[in-house]
N, C-alpha and C positions, 0 to 999 in steps of 0.2 A: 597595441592596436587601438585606436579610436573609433568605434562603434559612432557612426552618422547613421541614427533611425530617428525621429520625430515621435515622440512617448509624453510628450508634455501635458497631456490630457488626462494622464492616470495618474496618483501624487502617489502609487505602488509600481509603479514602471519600471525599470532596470534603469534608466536613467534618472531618476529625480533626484537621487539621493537618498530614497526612504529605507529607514534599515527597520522592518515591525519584529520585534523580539518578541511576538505573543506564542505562546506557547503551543496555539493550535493553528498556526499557518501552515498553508500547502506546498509551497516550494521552496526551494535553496537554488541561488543564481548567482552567478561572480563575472562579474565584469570582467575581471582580471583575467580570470580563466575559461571565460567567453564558454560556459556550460548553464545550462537550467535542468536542476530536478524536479519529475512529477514524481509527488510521492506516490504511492499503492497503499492505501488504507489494509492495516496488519499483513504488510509486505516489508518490512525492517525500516520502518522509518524513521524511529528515533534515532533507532542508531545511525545510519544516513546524515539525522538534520545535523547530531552531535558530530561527530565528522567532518562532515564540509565545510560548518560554521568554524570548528576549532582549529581545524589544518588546511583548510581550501578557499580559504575565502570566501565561503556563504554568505548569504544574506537572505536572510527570511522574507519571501514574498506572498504577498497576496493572505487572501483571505482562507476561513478553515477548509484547509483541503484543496485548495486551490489547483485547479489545472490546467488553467485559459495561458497557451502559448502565444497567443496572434501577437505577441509585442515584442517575443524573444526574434533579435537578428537571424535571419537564416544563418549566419554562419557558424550559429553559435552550436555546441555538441546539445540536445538535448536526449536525457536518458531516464530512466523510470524503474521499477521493481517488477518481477512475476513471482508467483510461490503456488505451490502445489495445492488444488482447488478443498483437497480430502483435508488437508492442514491447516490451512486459512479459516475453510470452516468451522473446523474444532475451537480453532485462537479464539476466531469471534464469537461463538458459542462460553467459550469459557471465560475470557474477558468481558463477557458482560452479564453475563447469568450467575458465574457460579464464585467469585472472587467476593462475594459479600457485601455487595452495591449493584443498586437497580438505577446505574447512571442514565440509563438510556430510554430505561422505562420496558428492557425488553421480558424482563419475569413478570408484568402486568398485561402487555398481548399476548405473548406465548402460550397457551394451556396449560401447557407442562415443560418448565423451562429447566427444570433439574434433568432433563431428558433430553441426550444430544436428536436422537430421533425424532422425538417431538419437534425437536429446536428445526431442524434443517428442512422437514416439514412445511412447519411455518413460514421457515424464510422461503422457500422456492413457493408458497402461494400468494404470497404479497408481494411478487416482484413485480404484476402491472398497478399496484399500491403506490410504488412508492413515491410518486411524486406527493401523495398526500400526507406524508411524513417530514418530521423536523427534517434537517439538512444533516446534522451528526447520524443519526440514522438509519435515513435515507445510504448515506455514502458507505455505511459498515455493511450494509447487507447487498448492495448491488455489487454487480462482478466484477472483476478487473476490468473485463474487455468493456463494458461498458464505463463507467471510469474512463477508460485509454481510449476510448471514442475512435477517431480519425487522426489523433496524433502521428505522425510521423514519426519514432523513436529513433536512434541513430543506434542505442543501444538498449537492449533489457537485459536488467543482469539478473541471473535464478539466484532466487532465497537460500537452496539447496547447496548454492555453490558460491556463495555472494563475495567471501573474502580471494577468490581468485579473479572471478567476473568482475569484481571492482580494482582489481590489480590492473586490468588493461585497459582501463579509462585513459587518454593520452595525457588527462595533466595527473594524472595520479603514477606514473607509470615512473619516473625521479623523483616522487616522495611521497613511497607508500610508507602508510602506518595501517597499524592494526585498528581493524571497525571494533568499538568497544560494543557486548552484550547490554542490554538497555530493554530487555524484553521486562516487562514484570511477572509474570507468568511461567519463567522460565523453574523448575524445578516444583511448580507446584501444580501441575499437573501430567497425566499420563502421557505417551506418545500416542499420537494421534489414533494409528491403527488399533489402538483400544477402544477405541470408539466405535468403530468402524463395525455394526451390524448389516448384515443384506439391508435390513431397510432401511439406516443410515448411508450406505453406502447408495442406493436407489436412491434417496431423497438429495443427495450430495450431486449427484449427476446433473439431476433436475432442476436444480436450485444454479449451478454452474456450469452447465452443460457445454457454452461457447470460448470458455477458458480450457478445458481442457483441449481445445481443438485449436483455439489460437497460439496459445502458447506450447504446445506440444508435449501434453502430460497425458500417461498413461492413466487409462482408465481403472485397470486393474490393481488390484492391492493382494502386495506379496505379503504373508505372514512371517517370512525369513526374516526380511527386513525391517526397519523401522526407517517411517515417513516424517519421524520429528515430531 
């Protein structure tokens, strides 16, 4: 199919030709397979970018984190990440506090950033802040739903369940492969619900409270279980 939209004005367009291989871009788009991903900042994105660039025809669009649609063809699938608000927070909590690097600068405003309690604290009382912060950030501690703004999704696939939810994507659905693990975090810290004190848990609410209601995650945390 030949995509007729007028994009000449962005030299990152779906049309111009531009292919940004920068490491911290926000979407993957295919012409070919007529699909744009927003990503969800620590919603499986690497794995995602790796993925669709190596078996789908990605192309790395836009700028860090990128999630301005207005140029993707209506007809094209656009789709995005959710993950569980209790889990996300720990990720970002641990990827940037406790992994041995202050990339982001967040163990210098935190108080006590060796402290997921502390941490989820802080972030839910800077969230009318945030515009006054860098853009990397900025974009790790605001919420999905904000993030996904007014997007239109056609699909969100759950964290929890991603290697099926990404099964029924329609061009993925005659040549699925396996989403490779690309987490760095993965076996070096606890599962989540080990975090998870009453005031961790209060401060998690507070800091996320419209994701759990948009995307339809329970509030409550089972001890039976683990949240990942």
């Amino acid at each position: 199919m030949i995509v007729s939209i007028e994009l000449q004005s962005s030299p990152n367009s779906p049309e111009s030709g531009f292919e940004n291989t920068q490491g911290d871009t926000g979407m993957v788009i295919s012409p070919k397979f007529e699909y744009a991903f927003v990503s969800t900042v620590k919603g499986g994105t690497n794995s995602l970018y790796d993925i669709l660039v190596k078996h789908y025809e990605g192309i790395r669009y836009g700028d860090f984190h990128c999630n301005d649609v207005h140029e993707i063809p209506a007809d094209w699938l656009i789709f995005t990440t959710c993950r569980n608000p209790y889990v996300r927070a720990v990720s970002i909590w641990w990827s940037t506090c406790m992994r041995g690097k202050d990339r982001y600068q967040f163990r210098q405003l935190c108080a006590n950033p060796d402290s997921f309690e502390d941490f989820a604290e802080w972030a839910a009382s800077v969230q009318t802040d945030l515009h006054t912060m860098g853009n990397s950030q900025r974009q790790l501690l605001m919420t999905q739903s904000a993030r996904h703004g007014e997007i239109e999704f056609d699909q969100i696939l759950r964290m929890e369940q991603l290697e099926t939810d990404f099964a029924t994507l329609p061009f993925v659905q005659s040549l699925n492969r396996a989403i490779p693990q690309l987490n760095p975090t993965v076996g070096q810290r606890l599962s989540a619900e080990n975090y998870l004190t009453e005031r961790a848990i209060a401060a998690v609410q507070n800091w996320m409270s419209t994701d759990f209601d948009r995307y339809g995650y329970s509030r409550e945390v089972s001890v039976e279980s683990s949240l990942g």
